[in-house]
N, C-alpha and C positions, 0 to 999 in steps of 0.2 A: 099499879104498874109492876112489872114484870121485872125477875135477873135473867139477861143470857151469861151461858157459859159457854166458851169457845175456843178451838185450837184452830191452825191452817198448815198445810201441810201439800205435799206431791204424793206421786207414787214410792219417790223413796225413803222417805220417813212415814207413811202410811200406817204400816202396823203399832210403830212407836205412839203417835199420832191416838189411835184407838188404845189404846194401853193407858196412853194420859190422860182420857175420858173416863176410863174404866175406873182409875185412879180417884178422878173427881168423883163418882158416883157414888165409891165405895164411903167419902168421907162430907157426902153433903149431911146434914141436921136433919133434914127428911128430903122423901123421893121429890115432893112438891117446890123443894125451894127453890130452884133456879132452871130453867130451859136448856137443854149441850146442844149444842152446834158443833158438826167438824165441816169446815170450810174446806174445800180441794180444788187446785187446778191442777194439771198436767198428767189426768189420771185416766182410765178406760172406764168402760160400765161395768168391766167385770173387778173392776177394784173396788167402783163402788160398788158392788154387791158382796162383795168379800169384808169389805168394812160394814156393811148391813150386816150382815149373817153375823159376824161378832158379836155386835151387840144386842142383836137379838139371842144369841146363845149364853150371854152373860144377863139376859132382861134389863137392857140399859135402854132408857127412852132420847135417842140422839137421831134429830136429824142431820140430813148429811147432803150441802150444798158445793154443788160446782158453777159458780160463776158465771155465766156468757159471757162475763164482759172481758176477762182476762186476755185473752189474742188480743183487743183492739186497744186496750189501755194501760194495760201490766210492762212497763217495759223498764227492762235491769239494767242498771250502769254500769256495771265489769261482768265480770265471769267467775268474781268469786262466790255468788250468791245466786241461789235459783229464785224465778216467780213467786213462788211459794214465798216465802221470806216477805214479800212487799205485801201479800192478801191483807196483812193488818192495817194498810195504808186506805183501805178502800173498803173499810167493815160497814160505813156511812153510804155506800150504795147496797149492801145489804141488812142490815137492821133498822128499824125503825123505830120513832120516837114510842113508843108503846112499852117499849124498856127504860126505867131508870137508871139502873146497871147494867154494863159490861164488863162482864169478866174475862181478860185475854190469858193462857196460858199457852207456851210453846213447848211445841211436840216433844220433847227430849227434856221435858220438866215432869216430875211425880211427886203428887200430894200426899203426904205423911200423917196429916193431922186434920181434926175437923176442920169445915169452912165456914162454920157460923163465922167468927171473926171478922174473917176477911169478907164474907157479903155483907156485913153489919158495920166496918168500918168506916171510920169520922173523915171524910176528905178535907177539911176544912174550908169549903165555900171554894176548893180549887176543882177544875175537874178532871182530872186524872188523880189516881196515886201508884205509886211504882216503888221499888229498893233502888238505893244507890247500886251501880257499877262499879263498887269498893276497888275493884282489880284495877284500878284505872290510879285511886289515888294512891293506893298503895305501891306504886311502879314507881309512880312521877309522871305515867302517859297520859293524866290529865292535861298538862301544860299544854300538850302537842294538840289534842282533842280542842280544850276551848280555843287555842289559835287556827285550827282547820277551819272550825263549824262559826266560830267569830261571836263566840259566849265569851259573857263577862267572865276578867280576872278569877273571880271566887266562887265561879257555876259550879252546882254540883250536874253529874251528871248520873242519869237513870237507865235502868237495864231494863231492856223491853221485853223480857221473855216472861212477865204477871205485868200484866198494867190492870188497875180498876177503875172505870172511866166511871164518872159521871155522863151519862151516855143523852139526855137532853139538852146535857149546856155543849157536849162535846160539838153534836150537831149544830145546835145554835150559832154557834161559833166558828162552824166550819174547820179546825181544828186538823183535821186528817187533812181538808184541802189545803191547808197551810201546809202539813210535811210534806203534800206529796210536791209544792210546788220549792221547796227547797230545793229536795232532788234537781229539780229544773234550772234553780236560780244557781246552786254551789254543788255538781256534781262532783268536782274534784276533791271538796272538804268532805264529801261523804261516802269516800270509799273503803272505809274501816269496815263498817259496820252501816250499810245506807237506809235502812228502816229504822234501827235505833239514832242513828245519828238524825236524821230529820225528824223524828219523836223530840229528839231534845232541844232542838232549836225551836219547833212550833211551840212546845210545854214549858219553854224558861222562865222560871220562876212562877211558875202555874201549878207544878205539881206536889203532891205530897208525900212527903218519908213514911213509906212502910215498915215495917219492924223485919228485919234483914233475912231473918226464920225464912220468911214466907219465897225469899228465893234466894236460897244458899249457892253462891256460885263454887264449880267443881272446886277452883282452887282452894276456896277455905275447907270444903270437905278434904281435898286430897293431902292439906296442912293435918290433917287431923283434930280438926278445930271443936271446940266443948260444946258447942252450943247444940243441941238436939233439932233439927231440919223441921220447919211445917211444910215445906216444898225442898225436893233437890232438882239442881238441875245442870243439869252436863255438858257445856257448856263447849266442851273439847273434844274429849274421850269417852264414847258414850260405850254404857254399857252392854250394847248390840253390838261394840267392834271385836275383834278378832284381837287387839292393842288394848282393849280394857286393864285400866288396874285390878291389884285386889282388892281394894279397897270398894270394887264395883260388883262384886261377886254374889252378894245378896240380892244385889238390883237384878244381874243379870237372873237369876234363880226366879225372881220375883216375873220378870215380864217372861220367860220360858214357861211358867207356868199357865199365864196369862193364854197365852199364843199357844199350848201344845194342840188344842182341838179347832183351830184357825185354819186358814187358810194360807198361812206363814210359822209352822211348827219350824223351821229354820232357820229364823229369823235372828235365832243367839245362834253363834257358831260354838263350837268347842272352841279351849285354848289347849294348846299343845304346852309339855313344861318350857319349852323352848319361847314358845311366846308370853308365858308368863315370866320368864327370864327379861327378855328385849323391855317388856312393862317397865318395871325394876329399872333397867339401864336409860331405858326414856323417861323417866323422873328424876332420877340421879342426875343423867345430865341437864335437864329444868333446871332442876334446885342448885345445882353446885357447879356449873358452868361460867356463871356470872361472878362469883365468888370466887373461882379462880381467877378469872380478869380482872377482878380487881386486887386482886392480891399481887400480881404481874406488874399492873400500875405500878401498886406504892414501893414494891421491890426490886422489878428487873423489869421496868417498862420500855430495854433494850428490845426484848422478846417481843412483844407488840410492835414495837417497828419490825422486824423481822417479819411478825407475820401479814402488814399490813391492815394494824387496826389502831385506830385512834388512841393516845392515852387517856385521853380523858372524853367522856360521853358527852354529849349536849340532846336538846328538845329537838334539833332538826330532826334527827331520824327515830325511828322507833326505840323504847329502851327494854330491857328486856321484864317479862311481865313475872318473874321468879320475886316475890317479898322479899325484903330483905331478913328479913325474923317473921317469925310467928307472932312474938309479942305484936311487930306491927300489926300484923291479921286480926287477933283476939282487940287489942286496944280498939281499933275502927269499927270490928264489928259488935265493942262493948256502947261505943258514943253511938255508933246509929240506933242501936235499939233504944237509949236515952231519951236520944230525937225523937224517934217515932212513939214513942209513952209520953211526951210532953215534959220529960225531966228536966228539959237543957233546949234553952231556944236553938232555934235553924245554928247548922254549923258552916261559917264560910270562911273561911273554903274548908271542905270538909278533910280534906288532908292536915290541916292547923292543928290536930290531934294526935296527932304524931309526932315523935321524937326526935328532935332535931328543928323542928320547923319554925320554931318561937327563933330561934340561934341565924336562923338566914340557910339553913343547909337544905338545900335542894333534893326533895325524896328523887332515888333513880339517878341521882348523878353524883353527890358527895354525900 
């Protein structure tokens, strides 16, 4: 039995989308190990043929699928997320059981390190494995997430942008038709994020911890976090915007070179010093935004009334997604790789590793 390897994408992550493949190719074990797939709606024939040409000019063997079924089936719950985003919901009307694995990565993710590992790892009899969504417990926006999506108290919850399916039981299981029918049953609890959120309600307590490497979300990269990336992935601020950090300037370098003899040599813009200034002032105010506000709280929480903002935070509304320290970042992403090596049984709730939480103190709120 066979691995697929697969991204899905539009016309406007397209280029990125091919660069993610290229990425994969460049760090499979051999050319034989695994099958690419780039999955596409919402594109022309001359994009597919522009995304052909690429990877024929890099010798990368990817086929390259556009759906029929998307207009009659693909349909989005807000307008914050394009078609594209839901293709992984419906990979079970395009692959077949002929595969053992599936390997899903998303377009704005890049492979750092071989893949033996991760085509070779242990799911443990479940069938998916994915990374925690650490950025979730390290906020406290877990609490809000399992009250939306109506997961147990102590769910962790997983980032859909590497999932590696057990792709015979997935079927078996029908598994994908379960998220996509959450969509349908709880669209309002999944307008966060509505392919990963119905991922985590179909997979509750089904999947398994991957070792956190394999999808380092921007935030821990942009913390400047120690850990060396087997995958990065940008989660926010990708390094094709115009807003990129510095800390994104190899990446950007890396897919400019990817792309100069493409069909999208464009693709990276220049930064002006001015925009790499604004960079700078859009993380500063991330990081040290909230830290003002709470410093206001415990001192001159007159000010807050003044400007019309709560003293004190609660799970109703969104809290804001800045860590409170790095050590929280490094801690969580030290117990998940634990978890995923077999060091330390399952963690529940996986935020209980953090400081403060044994005390009754509420990460994201006190």
């Amino acid at each position: 039995m066979k691995i697929a390897i697969t991204t899905a994408t539009d016309r406007g992550y397209l280029p990125a989308a091919a660069c993610q493949l290229k990425s994969v190719a460049d760090h499979l074990p051999s050319p034989d190990a695994a099958e690419l797939f780039l999955v596409c709606c919402d594109v022309s024939g001359q994009d597919v043929k522009d995304a052909e040409d690429f990877f024929k000019s890099h010798n990368i063997n990817v086929s390259v699928i556009v759906p029929d079924f998307v207009d009659e089936r693909v349909k989005t719950i807000n307008d914050k997320w394009p078609r594209a985003a839901y293709l992984r919901l419906y990979f079970d009307a395009i692959f077949g059981k002929e595969y053992k694995r599936l390997i899903y990565f998303d377009a704005d993710t890049r492979v750092r390190s071989s893949l033996a590992p991760l085509l070779e790892c242990d799911l443990r009899g479940n069938p998916v494995g994915a990374v925690h969504d650490f950025i979730y417990y390290v906020t406290g926006n877990i609490r809000r997430r399992r009250n939306d999506l109506h997961l147990s108290d102590d769910a962790p919850y997983l980032q859909s942008g590497v999932m590696v399916f057990d792709w015979p039981e997935t079927l078996q299981n029908d598994y994908l038709g379960k998220a996509r029918q959450v969509l349908l049953d709880n669209p309002q609890g999944c307008q966060e994020a509505p392919d990963q959120d119905a991922l985590n309600v179909a997979f509750e307590n089904l999947w398994t911890p991957l070792d956190p490497r394999w999808n380092l979300h921007e935030t821990y990269l942009g913390f400047g976090g120690h850990l060396k990336p087997n995958l990065e992935h940008y989660t926010s601020t990708k390094p094709w915007s115009i807003k990129r950090p510095e800390a994104w300037r190899n990446a950007a370098e890396w897919y400019s070179a990817q792309l100069k003899s493409s069909a999208w040599p464009d693709f990276i813009p220049a930064q002006s010093p001015k925009d790499k200034m604004m960079s700078k002032v859009r993380f500063a105010k991330f990081r040290y935004t909230p830290k003002i506000r709470n410093g206001l709280a415990r001192g001159a929480p007159f000010v807050l009334d003044m400007l019309k903002t709560p003293r004190q935070r609660s799970d109703a509304e969104e809290l804001p997604w800045a860590p409170r320290n790095r050590k929280d970042v490094e801690d969580m992403a030290a117990a998940l790789i634990e978890e995923a090596e077999g060091k330390r049984d399952l963690i529940r709730p996986p935020e209980s590793v953090l400081d403060g939480f044994s005390e009754g103190r509420l990460i994201g709120i006190n």
